[in-house]
N, C-alpha and C positions, 0 to 999 in steps of 0.2 A: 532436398526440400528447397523451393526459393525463397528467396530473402522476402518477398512479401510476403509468405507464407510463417516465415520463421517468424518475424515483424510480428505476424496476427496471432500467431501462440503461443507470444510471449506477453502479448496484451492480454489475451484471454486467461491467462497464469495469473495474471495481478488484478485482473476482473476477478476472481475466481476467488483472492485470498482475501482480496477486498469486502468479495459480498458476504463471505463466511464469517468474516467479520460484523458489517449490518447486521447478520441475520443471528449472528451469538451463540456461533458454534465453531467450541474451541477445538474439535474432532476435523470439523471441513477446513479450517482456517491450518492445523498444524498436518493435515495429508498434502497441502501445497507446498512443504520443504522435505528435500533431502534428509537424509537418517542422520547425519552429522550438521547441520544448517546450523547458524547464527543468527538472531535474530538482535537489533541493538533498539531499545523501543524509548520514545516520545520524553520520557523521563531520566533516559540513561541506562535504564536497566540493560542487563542482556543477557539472553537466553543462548544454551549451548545443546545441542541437538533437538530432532524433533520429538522425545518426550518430552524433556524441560520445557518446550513450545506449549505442546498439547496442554500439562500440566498450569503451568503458568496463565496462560491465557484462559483456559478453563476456572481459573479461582478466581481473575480479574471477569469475566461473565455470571460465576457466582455472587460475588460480593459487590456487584455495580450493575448499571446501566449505561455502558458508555455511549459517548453521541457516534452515528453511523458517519460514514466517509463518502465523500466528491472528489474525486481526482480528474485530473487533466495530464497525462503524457507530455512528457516534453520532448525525449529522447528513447530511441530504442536502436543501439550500435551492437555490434556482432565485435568482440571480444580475440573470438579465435574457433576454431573448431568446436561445435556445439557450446558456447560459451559464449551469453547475451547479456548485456547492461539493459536496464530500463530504468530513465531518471522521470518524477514525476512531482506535480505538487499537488498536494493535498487540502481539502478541507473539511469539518467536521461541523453534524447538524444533531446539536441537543437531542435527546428526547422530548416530545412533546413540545419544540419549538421550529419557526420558520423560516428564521435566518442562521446563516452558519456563524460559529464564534471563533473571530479572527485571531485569540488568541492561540488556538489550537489548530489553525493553518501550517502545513509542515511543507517539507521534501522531500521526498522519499525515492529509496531509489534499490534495485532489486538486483542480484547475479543471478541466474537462469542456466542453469546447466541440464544439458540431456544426462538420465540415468534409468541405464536400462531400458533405452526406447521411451522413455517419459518426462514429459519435461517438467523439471522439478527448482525451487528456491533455492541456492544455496546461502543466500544473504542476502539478509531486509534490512534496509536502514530507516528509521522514523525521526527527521529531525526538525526542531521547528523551525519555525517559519517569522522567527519574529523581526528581522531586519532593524535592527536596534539602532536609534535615533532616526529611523528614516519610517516615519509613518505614511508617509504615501505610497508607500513601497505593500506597507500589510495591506492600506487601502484598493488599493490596485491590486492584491493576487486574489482579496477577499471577492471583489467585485467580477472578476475573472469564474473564481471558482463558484460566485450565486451562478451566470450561466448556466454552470453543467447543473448544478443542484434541481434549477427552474426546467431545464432539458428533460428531466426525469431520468435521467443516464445516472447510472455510477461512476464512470468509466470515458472519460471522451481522447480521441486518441489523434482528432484532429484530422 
């Protein structure tokens, strides 16, 4: 496989977990990791294989509505043999609102491993994004990440 090719399905991996996510299904969102995957999320929590995922994430779509996700790629480096980073930042748009809320602007950034021919999550990280003492800094990723939002894209990979 070429490196632009690997580049595009590893984008398309975090498209993939991303919109499972918008769309608030905890089934689509936990078949994008590995049977052992980690997942370390926005709050701290962390999840330890992909039941825990499933589960977990399935309670947080039961008992909420959470705001859906904008990201922008920043990074996608090749690791080692079947073994891909993608670092990305992220922002999040309410329900039922038009702007996204910069306190919930993250980092995120993914391990991609092939398994069994498929390529799969083996580690999500969600971290925020707050840049602490330095507000032009949220200001600047927020305005970054309206862009993609405005784009109508989930996903922009640049």
């Amino acid at each position: 496989m070429s490196t632009d090719q690997s580049r595009l399905d590893v984008i398309a991996l975090y498209s993939r977990v991303l919109n499972a996510w918008n769309v608030r299904s905890g089934s689509s969102f936990a078949a994008q990791f590995t049977e052992n995957a980690s997942v370390i999320g926005f709050d701290g929590s962390q999840m330890e294989g992909r039941a825990a995922i499933a589960e977990e994430i399935g309670r947080i779509f039961a008992d909420h509505r959470p705001a859906a996700f904008v990201a922008k790629v920043r990074e996608v480096r090749s690791l080692g043999a079947n073994v891909t980073l993608l670092r990305a930042v992220a922002g999040m748009l309410p329900p039922d609102e038009s702007n996204l809320k910069p306190s919930r602007n993250a980092i995120q950034s993914l391990v991609a491993v092939m398994e069994e021919g498929v390529l799969k999550i083996a580690l999500f990280q969600n971290t925020p994004a707050r840049f602490d003492g330095r507000p032009q800094l949220v200001e600047q990723l927020t305005a970054e990440l309206t862009v993609v939002l405005r784009s109508g894209r989930v996903v922009d990979a640049g």
